[in-house]
C-alpha positions in Angstrom: 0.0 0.0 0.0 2.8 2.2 0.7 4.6 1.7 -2.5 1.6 2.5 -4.3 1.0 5.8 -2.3 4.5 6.7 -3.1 3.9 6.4 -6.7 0.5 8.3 -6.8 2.4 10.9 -5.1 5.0 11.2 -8.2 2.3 11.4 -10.8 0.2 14.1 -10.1 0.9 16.8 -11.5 -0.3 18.0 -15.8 -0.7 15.3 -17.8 2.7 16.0 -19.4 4.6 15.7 -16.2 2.7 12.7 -15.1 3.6 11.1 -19.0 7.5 12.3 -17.8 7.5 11.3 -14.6 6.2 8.0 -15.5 8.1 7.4 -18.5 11.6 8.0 -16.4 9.9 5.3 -14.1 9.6 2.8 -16.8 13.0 3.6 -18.5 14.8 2.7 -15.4 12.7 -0.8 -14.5 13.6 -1.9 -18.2 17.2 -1.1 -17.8 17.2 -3.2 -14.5 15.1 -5.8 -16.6 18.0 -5.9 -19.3 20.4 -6.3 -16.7 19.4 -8.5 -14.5 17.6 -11.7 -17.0 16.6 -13.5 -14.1 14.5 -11.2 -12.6 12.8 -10.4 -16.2 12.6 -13.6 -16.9 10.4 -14.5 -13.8 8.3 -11.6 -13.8 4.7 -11.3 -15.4 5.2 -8.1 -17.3 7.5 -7.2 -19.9 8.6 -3.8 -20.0 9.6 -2.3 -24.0 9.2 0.8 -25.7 6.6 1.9 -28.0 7.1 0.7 -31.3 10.2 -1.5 -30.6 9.3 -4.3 -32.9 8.0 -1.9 -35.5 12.2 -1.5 -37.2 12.6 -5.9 -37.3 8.7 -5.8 -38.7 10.1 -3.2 -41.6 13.2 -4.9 -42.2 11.2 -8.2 -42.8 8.9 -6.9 -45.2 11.9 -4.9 -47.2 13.2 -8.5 -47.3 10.2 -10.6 -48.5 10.5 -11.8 -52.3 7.5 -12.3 -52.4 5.3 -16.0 -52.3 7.8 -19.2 -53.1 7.0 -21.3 -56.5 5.3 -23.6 -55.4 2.7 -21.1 -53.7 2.6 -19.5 -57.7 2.0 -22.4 -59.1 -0.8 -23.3 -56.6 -2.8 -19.7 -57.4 -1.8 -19.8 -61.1 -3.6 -23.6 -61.0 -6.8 -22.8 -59.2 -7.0 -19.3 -59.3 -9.7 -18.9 -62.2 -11.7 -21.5 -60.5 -11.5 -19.9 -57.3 -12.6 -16.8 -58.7 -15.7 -17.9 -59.9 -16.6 -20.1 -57.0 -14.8 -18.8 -53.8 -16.1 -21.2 -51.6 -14.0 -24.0 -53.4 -10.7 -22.2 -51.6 -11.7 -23.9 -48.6 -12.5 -27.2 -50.1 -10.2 -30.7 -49.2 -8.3 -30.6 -52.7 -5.1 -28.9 -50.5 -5.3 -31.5 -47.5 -4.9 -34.7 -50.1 -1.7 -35.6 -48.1 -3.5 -34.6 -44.6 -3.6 -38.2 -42.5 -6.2 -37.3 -39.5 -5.5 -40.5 -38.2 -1.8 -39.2 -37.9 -0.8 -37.2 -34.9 -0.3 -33.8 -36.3 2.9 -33.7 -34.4 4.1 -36.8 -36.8 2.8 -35.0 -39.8 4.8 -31.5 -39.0 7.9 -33.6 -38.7 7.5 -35.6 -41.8 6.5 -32.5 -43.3 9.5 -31.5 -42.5 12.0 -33.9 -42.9 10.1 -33.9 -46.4 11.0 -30.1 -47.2 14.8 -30.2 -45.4 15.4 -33.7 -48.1 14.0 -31.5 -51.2 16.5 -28.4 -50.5 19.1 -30.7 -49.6 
């Protein structure tokens, strides 16, 4: 209780100094965060600027190429039909090698082992 009276106390004030004050408070729990891991990792909260994931999010989309081949081929092949009747996007036609009887697990890892044998 008196922890939280103490910080009520530093934020009153104009909104703007309230914003400041608060701000300086949360600058300095994130740089005892990135010091001490432990402590961050154990915590409930995670403490990050505004926007901090928006420069890796750019980055990633300056890098994208665009869809792989086989993803072309796949719209170039049922595009037309899926024009005209949309609801066939969602058909089974894509799930032909889908095994429900499989645990998904297994197929992921099949699925992969597949993919990591083609680009070998």
């Amino acid at each position: 209780m008196n922890q939280d009276l103490r910080l009520q106390s530093c934020l009153c004030g104009t909104p703007e100094e309230r914003v400041m004050r608060l701000d300086e408070h949360l600058s300095h729990i994130r740089r005892l965060l990135e010091c001490d891991k432990e402590l961050a990792r154990r915590l409930g909260f995670k403490v990050q600027p505004k926007n901090h994931g928006d420069k890796n999010r750019l980055l990633k989309f300056a890098e994208y190429s665009g869809p792989d081949n086989d993803t072309l081929e796949l719209l170039d092949t049922h595009a037309q039909n899926w024009y005209h009747q949309p609801l066939q996007f969602w058909g089974n036609f894509l799930a032909v090698d889908c095994d429900v009887s499989i645990d998904p697990q297994e197929q992921i890892y099949k699925a992969f082992l597949q993919s990591t044998h083609d680009h070998a």
